[in-house]
C-alpha positions in Angstrom: 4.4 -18.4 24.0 5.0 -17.7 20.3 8.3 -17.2 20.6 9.2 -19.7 22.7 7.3 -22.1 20.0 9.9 -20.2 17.5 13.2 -20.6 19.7 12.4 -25.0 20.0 11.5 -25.1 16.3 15.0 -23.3 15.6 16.8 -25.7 18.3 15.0 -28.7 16.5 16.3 -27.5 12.6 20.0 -26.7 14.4 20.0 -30.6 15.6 18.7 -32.2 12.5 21.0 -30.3 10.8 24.2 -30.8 13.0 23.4 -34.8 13.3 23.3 -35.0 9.5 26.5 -33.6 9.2 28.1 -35.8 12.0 26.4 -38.9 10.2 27.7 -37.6 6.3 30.8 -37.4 8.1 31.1 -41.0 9.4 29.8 -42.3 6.2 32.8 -40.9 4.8 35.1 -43.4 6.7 33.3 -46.5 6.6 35.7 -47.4 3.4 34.7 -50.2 1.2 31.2 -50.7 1.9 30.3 -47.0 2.0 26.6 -46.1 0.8 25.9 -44.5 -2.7 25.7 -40.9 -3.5 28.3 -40.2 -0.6 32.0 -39.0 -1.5 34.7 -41.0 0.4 38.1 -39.8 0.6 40.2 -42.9 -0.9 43.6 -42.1 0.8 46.8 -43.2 -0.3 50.1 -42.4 2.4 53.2 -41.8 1.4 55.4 -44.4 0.8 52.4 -46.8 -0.3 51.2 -48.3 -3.3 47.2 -49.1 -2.2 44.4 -46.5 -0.6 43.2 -47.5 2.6 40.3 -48.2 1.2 41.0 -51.2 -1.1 38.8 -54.4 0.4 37.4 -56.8 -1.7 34.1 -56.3 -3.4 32.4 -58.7 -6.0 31.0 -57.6 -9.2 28.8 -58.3 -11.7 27.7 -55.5 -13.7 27.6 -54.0 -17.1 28.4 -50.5 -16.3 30.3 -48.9 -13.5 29.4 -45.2 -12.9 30.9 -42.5 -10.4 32.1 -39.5 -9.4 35.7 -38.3 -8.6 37.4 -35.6 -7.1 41.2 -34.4 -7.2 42.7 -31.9 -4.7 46.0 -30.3 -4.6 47.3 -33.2 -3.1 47.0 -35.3 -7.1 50.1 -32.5 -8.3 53.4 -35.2 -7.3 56.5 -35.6 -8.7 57.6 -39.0 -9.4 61.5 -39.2 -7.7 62.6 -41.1 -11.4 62.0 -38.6 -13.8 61.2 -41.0 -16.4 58.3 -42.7 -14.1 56.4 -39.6 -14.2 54.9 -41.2 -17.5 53.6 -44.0 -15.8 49.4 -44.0 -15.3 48.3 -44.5 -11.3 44.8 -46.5 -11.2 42.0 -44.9 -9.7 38.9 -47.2 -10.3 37.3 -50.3 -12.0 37.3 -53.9 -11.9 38.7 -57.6 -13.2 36.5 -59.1 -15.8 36.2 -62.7 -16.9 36.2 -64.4 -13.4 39.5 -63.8 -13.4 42.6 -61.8 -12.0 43.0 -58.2 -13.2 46.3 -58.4 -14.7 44.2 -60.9 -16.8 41.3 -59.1 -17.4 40.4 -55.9 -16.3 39.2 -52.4 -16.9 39.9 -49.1 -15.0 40.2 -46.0 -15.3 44.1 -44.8 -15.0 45.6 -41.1 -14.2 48.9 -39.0 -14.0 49.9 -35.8 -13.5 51.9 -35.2 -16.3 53.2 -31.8 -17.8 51.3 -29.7 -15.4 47.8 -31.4 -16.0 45.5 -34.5 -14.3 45.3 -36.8 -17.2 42.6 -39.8 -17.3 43.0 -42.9 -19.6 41.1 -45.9 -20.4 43.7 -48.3 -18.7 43.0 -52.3 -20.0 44.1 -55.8 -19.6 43.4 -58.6 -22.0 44.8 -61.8 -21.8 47.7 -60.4 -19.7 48.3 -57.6 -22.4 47.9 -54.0 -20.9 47.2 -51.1 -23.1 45.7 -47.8 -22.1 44.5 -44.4 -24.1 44.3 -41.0 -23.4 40.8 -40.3 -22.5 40.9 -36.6 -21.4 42.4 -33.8 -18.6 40.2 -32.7 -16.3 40.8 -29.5 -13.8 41.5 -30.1 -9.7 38.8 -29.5 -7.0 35.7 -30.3 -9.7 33.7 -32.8 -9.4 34.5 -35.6 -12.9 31.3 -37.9 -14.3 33.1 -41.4 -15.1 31.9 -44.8 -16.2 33.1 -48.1 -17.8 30.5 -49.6 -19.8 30.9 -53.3 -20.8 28.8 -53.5 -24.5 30.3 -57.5 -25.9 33.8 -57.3 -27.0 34.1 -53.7 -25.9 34.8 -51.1 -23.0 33.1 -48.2 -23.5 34.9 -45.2 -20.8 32.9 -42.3 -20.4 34.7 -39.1 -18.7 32.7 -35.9 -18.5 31.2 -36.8 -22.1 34.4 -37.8 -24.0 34.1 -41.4 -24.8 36.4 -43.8 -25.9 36.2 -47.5 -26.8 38.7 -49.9 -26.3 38.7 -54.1 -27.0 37.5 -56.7 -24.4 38.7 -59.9 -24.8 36.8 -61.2 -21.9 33.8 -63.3 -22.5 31.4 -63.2 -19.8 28.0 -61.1 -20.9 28.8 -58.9 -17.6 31.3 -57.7 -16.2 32.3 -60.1 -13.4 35.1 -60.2 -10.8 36.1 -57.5 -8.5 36.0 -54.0 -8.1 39.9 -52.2 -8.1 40.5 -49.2 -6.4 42.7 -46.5 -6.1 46.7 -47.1 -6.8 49.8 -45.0 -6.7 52.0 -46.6 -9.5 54.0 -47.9 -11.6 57.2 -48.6 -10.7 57.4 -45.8 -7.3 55.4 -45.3 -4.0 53.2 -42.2 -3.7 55.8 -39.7 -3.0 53.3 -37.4 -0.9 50.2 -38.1 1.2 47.3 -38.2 -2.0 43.8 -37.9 -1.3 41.1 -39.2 -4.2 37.4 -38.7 -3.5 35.6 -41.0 -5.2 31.2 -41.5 -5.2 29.5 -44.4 -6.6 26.6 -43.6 -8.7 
């Protein structure tokens, strides 16, 4: 009897266990309106511009905070040399009520002599202009936020922080949230996966 009391408890732990993988998994997929502390895999096909995750999602916050993953798949080669230069978006949002290549703040990146670059990537009043924030190794999981602090952005990667203007003049941040994008001025040239988890 005891060890058939044993064998069901070990039955019971192997279905918990193998439900809450099935159910982690599904979250995975579920896109825009995924749950918190779950990563989802923001892909972007090749030949595209957008991740097939990009629905819309209000916003009104003072701080955005997540996690992000790169795999192998964030090493590209632009087809224009030239364009290799150019920053990709991976997250943020539009600020001021009003269209992001109005107002907006993201984090931007590039693969760019050999490493995964992150910038502070900004628009105010139609003018974009972006800084080097830090690189940041493949396959490891990167702390990122954009805090909104007045006439500031505040982006926070792994600990390196750096302030650019806002121009907007709500006291939040308030608009949409932006998601993953391939370009500049070319299409992903290869399938590129981007795990992203909201904190």
């Amino acid at each position: 009897m005891k060890n058939l009391s044993i064998l069901a408890a070990i039955c019971l732990l192997f279905t918990f266990t193998s439900c809450k993988k099935a159910i982690e998994s599904i979250k995975d997929r579920v896109g825009a309106n995924a749950p918190t502390n779950v990563f989802v895999d923001h892909y972007i096909a090749k030949g595209q511009n957008n991740s097939d995750h990009s629905g819309y999602k209000p916003v009104n916050a003072t701080e955005m905070k997540f996690s992000v993953k790169f795999d192998n798949s964030a090493m590209y080669k632009n087809v224009i040399a030239d364009n290799q230069q150019d920053i990709n978006k991976l997250y943020g949002f539009s600020d001021n009520n009003q269209e992001h290549h109005i107002n907006s703040a993201r984090i931007g990146w590039r693969w760019f002599n050999n490493q995964l670059q992150l910038f502070a990537y900004v628009y105010n009043n139609s003018v974009q202009s972006n800084q080097l924030i830090t690189s940041v190794p493949l396959n490891q999981d990167i702390s990122c936020s954009i805090k909104v602090e007045g006439n500031i952005y505040i982006f926070n990667v792994n600990g390196t922080v750096i302030k650019m203007p806002r121009a907007s003049t709500t006291a939040t941040a308030v608009g949409y949230q932006l998601y993953p994008y391939f370009g500049g001025d070319e299409v992903a040239p290869q399938d590129i996966h981007i795990w992203i988890k909201d904190l």
